[in-house]
C-alpha positions in Angstrom: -32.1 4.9 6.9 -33.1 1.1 6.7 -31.3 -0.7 4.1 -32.7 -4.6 4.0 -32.7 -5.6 0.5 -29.1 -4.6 -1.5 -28.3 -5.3 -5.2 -24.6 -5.7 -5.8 -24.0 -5.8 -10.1 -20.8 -7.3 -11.1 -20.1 -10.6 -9.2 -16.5 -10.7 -10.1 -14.2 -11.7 -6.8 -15.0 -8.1 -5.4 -18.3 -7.9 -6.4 -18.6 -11.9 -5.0 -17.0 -10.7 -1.8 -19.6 -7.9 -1.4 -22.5 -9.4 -1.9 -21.1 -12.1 0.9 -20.4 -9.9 2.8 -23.9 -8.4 3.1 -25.5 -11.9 3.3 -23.6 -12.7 6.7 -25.0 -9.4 8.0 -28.3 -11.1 7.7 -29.8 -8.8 4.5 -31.2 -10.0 1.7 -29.0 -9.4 -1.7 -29.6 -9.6 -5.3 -26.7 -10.1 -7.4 -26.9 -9.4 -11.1 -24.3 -10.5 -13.6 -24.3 -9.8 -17.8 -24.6 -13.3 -18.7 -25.4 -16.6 -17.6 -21.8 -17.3 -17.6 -20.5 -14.7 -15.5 -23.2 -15.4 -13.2 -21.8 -18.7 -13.0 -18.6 -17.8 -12.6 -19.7 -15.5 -9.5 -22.1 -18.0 -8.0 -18.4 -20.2 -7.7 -16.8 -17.3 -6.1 -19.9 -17.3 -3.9 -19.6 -21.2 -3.1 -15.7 -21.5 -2.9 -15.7 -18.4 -0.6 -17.7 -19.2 1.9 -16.5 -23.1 1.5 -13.5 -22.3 3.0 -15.0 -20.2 6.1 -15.9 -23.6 7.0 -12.9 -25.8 6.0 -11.6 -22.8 8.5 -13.9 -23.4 11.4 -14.9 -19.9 10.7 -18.8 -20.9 9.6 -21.2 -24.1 9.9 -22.0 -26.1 7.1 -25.3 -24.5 8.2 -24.7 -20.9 8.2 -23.4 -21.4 5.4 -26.3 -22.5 3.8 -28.4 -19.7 5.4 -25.9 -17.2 3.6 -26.4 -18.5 0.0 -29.7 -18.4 1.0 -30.1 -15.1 1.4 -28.6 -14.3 -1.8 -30.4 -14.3 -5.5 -28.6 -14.4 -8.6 -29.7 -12.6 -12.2 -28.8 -11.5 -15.3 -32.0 -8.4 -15.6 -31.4 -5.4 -13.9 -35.0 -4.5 -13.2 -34.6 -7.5 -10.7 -33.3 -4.5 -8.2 -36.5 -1.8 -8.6 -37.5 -2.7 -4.8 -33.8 -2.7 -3.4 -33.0 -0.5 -0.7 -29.4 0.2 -1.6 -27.4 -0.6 -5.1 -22.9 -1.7 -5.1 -22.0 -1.6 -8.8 -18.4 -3.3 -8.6 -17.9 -3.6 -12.0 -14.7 -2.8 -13.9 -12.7 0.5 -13.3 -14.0 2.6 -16.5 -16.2 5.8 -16.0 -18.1 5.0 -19.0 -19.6 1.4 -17.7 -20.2 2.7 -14.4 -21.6 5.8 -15.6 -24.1 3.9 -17.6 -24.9 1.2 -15.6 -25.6 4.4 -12.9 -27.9 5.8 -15.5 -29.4 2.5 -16.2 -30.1 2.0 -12.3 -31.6 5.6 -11.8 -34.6 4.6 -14.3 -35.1 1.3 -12.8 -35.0 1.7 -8.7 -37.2 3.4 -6.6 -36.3 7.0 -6.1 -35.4 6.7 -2.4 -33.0 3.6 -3.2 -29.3 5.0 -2.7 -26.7 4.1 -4.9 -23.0 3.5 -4.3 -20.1 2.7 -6.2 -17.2 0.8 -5.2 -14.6 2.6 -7.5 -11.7 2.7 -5.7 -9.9 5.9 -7.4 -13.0 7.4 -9.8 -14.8 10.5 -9.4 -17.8 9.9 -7.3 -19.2 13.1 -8.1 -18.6 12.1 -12.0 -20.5 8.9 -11.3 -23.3 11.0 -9.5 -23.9 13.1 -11.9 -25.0 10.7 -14.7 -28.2 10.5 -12.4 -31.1 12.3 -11.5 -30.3 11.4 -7.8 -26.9 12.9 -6.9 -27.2 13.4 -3.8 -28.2 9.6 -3.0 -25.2 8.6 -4.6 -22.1 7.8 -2.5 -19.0 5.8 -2.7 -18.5 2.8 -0.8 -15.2 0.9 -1.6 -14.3 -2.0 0.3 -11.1 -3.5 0.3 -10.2 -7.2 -1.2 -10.8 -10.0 0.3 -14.2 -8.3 1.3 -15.2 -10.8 3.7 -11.9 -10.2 5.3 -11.1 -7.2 5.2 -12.1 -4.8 8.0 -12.1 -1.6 6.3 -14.6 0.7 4.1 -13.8 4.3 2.5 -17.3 5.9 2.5 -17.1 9.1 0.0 -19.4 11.5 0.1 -19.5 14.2 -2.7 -20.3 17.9 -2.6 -24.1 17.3 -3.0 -24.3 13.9 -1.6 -27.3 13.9 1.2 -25.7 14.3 4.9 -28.5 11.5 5.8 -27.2 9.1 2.9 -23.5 9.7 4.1 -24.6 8.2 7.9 -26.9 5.6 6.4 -23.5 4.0 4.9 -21.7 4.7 7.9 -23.9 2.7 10.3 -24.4 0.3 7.6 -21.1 -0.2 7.2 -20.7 -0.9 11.1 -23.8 -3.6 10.7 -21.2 -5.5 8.4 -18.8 -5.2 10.8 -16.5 -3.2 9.1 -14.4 -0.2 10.1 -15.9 2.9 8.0 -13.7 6.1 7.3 -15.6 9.0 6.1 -13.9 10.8 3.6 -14.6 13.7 0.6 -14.3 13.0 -3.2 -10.9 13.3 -3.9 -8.4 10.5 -6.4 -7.2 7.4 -4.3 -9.5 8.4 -1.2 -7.2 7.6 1.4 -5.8 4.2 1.4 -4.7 4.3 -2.6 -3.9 8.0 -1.9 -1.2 7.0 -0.2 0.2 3.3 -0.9 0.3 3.7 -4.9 2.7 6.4 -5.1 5.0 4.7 -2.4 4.6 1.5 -4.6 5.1 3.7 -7.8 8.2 5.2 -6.1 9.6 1.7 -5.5 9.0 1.1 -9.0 11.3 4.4 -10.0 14.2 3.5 -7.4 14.1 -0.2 -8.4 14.3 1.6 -12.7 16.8 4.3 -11.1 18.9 1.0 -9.8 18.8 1.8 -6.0 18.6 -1.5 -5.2 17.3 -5.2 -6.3 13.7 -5.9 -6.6 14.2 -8.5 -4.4 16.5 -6.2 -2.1 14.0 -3.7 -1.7 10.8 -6.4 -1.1 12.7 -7.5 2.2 14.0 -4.1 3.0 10.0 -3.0 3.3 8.9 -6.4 4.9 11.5 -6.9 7.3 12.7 -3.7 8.3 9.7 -1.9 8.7 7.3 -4.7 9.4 5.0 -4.4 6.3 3.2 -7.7 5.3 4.1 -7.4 2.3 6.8 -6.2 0.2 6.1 -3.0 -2.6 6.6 -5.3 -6.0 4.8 -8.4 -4.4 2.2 -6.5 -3.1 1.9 -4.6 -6.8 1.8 -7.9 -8.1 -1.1 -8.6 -6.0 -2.9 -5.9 -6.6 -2.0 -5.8 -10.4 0.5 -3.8 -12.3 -2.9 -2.4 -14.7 -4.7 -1.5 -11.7 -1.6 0.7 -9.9 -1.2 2.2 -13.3 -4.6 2.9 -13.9 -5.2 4.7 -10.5 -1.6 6.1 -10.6 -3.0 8.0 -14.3 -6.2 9.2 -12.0 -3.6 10.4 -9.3 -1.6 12.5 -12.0 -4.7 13.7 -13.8 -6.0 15.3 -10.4 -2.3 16.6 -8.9 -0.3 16.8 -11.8 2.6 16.1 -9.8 5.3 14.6 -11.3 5.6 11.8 -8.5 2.1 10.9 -9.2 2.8 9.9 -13.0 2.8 6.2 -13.6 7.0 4.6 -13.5 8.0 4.4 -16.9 8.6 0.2 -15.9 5.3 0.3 -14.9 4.0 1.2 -18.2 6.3 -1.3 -20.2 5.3 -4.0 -17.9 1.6 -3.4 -18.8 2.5 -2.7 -22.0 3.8 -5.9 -22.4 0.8 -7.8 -20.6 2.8 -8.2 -17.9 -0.1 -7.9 -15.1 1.5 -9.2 -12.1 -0.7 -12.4 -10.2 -3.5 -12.5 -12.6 -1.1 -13.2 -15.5 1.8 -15.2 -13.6 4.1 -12.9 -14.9 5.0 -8.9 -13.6 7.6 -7.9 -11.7 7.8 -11.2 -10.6 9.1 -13.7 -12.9 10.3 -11.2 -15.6 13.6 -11.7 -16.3 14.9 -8.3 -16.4 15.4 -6.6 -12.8 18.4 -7.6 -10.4 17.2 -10.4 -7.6 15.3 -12.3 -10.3 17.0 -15.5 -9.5 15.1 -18.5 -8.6 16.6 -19.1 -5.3 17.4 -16.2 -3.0 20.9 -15.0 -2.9 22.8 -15.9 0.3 25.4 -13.9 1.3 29.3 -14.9 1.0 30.6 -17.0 4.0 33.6 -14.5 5.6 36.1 -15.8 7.6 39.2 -14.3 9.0 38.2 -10.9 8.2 38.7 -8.0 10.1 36.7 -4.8 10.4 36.4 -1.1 11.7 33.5 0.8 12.5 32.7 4.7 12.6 29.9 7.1 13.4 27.4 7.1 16.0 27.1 4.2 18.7 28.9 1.5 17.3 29.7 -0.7 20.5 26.5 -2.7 19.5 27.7 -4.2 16.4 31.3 -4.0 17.4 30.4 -6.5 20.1 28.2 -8.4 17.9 31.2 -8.8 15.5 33.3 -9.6 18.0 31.7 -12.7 19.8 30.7 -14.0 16.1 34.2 -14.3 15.9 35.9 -11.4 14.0 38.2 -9.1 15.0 38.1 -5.3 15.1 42.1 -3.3 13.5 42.8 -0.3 12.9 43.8 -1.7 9.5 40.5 -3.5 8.4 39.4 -5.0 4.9 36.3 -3.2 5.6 35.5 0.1 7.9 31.4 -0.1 8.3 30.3 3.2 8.8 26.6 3.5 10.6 24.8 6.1 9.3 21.1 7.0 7.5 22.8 9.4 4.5 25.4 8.9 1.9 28.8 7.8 3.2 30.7 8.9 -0.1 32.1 12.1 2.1 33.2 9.8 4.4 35.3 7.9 2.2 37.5 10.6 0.8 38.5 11.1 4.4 39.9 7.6 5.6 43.0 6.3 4.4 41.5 3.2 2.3 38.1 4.4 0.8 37.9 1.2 -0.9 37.4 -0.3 1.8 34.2 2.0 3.2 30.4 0.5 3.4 27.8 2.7 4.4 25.7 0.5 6.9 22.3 1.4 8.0 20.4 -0.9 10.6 16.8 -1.1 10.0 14.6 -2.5 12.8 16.7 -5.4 14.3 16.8 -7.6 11.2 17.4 -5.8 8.4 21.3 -3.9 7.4 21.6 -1.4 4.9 24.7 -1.4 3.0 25.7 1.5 0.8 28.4 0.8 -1.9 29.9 4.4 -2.9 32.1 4.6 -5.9 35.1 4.1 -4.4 34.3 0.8 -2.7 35.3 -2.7 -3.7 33.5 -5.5 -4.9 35.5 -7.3 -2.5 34.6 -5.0 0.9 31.2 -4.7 0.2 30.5 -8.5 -0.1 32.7 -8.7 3.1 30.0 -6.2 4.7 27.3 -8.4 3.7 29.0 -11.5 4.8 29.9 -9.6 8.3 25.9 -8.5 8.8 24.0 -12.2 7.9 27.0 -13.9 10.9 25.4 -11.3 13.4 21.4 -12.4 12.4 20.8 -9.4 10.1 19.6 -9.3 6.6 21.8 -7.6 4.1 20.3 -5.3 1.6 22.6 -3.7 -0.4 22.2 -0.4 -2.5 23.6 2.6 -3.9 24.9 5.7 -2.0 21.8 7.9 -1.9 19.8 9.6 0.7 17.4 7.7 2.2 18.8 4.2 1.0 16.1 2.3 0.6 13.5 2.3 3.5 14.1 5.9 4.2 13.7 6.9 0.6 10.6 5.0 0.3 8.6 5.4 4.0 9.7 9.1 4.9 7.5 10.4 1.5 4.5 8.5 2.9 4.7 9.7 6.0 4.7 13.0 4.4 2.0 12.7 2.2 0.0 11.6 5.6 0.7 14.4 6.9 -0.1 17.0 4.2 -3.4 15.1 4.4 -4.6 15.7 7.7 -3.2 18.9 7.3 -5.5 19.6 4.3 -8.6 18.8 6.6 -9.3 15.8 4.2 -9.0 13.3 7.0 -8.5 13.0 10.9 -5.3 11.2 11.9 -7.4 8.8 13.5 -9.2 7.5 10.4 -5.7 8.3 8.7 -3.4 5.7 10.9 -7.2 3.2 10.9 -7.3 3.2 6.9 -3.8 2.4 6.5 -4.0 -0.5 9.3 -7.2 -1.8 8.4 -6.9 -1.0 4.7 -3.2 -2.4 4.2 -2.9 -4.4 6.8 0.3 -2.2 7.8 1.5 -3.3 11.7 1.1 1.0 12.4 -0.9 3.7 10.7 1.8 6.4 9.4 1.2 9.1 12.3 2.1 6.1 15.1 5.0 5.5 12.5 6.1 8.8 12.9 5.9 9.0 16.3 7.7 6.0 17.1 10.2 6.9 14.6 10.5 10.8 16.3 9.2 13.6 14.5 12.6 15.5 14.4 14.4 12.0 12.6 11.8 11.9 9.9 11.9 15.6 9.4 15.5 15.3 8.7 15.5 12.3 6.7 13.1 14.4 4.6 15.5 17.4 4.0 18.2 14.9 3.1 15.9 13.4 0.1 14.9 17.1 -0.5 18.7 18.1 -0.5 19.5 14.9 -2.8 16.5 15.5 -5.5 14.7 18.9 -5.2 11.6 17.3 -4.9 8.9 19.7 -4.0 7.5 17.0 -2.3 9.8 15.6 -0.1 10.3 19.0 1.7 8.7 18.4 4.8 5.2 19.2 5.5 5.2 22.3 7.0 3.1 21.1 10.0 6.2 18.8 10.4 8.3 20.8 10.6 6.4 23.4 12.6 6.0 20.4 15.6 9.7 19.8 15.5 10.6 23.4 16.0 8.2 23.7 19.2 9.6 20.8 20.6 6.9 18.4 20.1 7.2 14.7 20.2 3.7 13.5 19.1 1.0 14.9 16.9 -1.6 16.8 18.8 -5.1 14.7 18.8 -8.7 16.6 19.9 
């Protein structure tokens, strides 16, 4: 398929990005806007965009100007009746893009294809306003479009296998990574991050943890760029709920409906970025101070520690400085699941903290009931004089990274396991998409199949959560012995 002329309609800071994006690639684009003023507002994303590729050495003042070029800005729709290809990015609501799709069906040429950038709609809904389903596909690209490596191309049941590697190869032209996938909620990128964020929204409601407490648990412990409530911040608490709504609507699982702090956010106009307030400067959820919390200065305190391999930190301890008795003011005892069973057993349970070390910058540190204010800010003292950030949280399987990666690695899993995506594109999406440092199969495997399988049955144990049993091809690999997902 040649594609040389492309319409893009909606020239918001997606729709901007998009029709940039095409314009590097060398093709001509037509961007159409409602009004003189939004197309003034996206001629200035256009300007201020690509303004900065050179204030970043990454174009000429030249190129540049041969990118504008190629780009021609409207308010009339019939402006696209030669274009070889049609984007809509406008707003997430199946009515608009359902009649703009009707709209675009009368006015292009019959062989023009037309693609939607919805990033958790039905395609097939979309499709099916026109008299051209099957050259209608999805093609969602990921924000900062010039940026951003990654594009989800959807096909739909009737969508034309021709039309389906026309996007493909186009999408390769732009220079992007394209992932082939069918017509289902979220694709595969918001398929999986939105209910891990919308979990992190429940434990942060449940009181796990602090928001803030959680943020650096995800970024520092397991590398992510960013952590769950800044990211939804990002992204927009409307948007997460909106697609977490689309999510529930399709599955009906419970994990999939929005977090009830979530809705009252949004219900509140709390948006996140866009409004400057969300779960980010709301002054309601522990760690909302203005300057981060450093832990207690300790001195002169002495220390146990129990469970498996502890000579690391016991040495680390000990040339900081403090000293290891039998008779401590606080026994830290490593381990990834609740501690509380633990403490009924020692002599002084007041004086027990659950310690979990994440990556090597991150420690875990589970109050039980019977601990004391007093030993666990010891604990936390005790972790920052040996380099680790302390995150502390309640007694619970999982603590906090646990109980928020091990789902998503399961929900990768079930995935490929459905046949709706190969692990490759899988573990690409999720790097390219989310700029993650691993896609969640090499997470697994790094991890070790047989540690996330039981950290799964130990959140399944805790909540009788259908979903956090493991996926049975999980636990099928672990059983044989197998240390690594078999690839064709």
């Amino acid at each position: 398929m040649v594609f040389e002329m492309v319409g893009v309609v909606g020239l918001g800071t997606m729709g901007a990005g998009i029709a940039e994006v095409f314009a590097r690639a060398g093709l001509r684009v037509i961007g159409v806007e409602a009004d003189p003023e939004a197309l003034a507002r996206g001629r200035g994303h256009l300007e201020r965009s690509t303004g900065r590729a050179v204030d970043r050495g990454k174009l000429t003042g030249g190129e540049r100007d041969e990118i504008l070029g190629r780009i021609t800005l409207t308010t009339s729709r019939d402006d696209l009746r030669d274009a070889d290809l049609v984007v809509e990015a406008i707003p997430e609501i199946l009515d608009y893009k359902v009649s703009l799709l009707e709209d675009l069906d009368r006015i292009c040429k019959p062989e023009t294809v037309l693609a939607t950038n919805t990033s958790s709609l039905s395609v097939t809904a979309v499709a099916a306003a026109t008299g051209r389903p099957g050259r209608v596909v999805g093609m969602h690209f990921f924000n900062p479009a010039p940026v951003m490596r990654l594009v989800e191309v959807v096909g739909t049941v009737v969508t034309e296998p021709s039309v389906v590697a026309g996007i493909t190869e186009l999408s390769v032209r732009l220079g992007k990574t394209p992932v082939t996938v069918g017509d289902r909620a979220g694709f595969v990128v918001n398929r999986l991050l939105l209910p891990y964020l919308n979990h992190a929204a429940v434990l942060l409601d449940l009181g796990l943890a602090g928001r803030d407490e959680i943020d650096t648990a995800m970024r520092l412990g397991v590398g992510l760029p960013m952590g769950p409530f800044a990211l939804l911040d990002l992204i927009g608490l409307d948007t997460a709920y909106e697609i977490m709504g689309v999510l529930f609507d399709e599955t009906r699982d419970r994990r999939h409906a929005p977090a009830p702090v979530l809705r009252e956010l949004v219900t509140a106009g709390l948006l996140g970025r866009k409004t400057g307030r969300g779960f980010h400067g709301f002054h309601g959820f522990p760690g909302d101070e203005t300057a981060p919390r450093e832990p207690e200065r300790v001195a002169g305190v002495t220390f146990g520690v129990a469970g498996d391999d502890t000579s690391s930190i016991a040495e680390a301890l000990v040339k900081a400085g403090f000293a290891e008795s039998d008779d401590p003011d606080v026994l830290l005892r490593l381990s990834d699941r609740p501690v509380v069973e633990h403490a009924v057993r020692v002599r002084r349970p007041s004086s027990l903290v659950g310690v979990h070390l994440v990556g090597d910058q991150v420690a875990e540190l589970a109050a039980t009931v019977l601990t004391s204010p007093e030993a666990a800010r010891a604990a936390a003292g005790l972790m920052a004089a040996i380099g680790r950030t302390p995150v502390p949280c309640k007694d619970r399987a999982g603590f906090v990274v646990d109980a928020l990666l091990y789902p998503y690695l399961n929900d990768a899993v079930r995935m490929y396991d459905s046949g709706y995506a190969s692990i490759a594109d899988i573990d690409a999406a999720m790097r390219l998409g989310c700029g993650y440092p691993a896609g969640p199969f090499e997470m697994i495997e790094s991890l070790g199949l047989a540690r996330v399988r039981d950290g799964l049955r130990a959140l399944y144990a805790e909540h009788r959560e259908p979903a956090y049993a493991p996926a049975p091809l999980l636990d099928q690999l672990v059983t044989a012995g197998m240390t690594a997902f078999p690839r064709p």
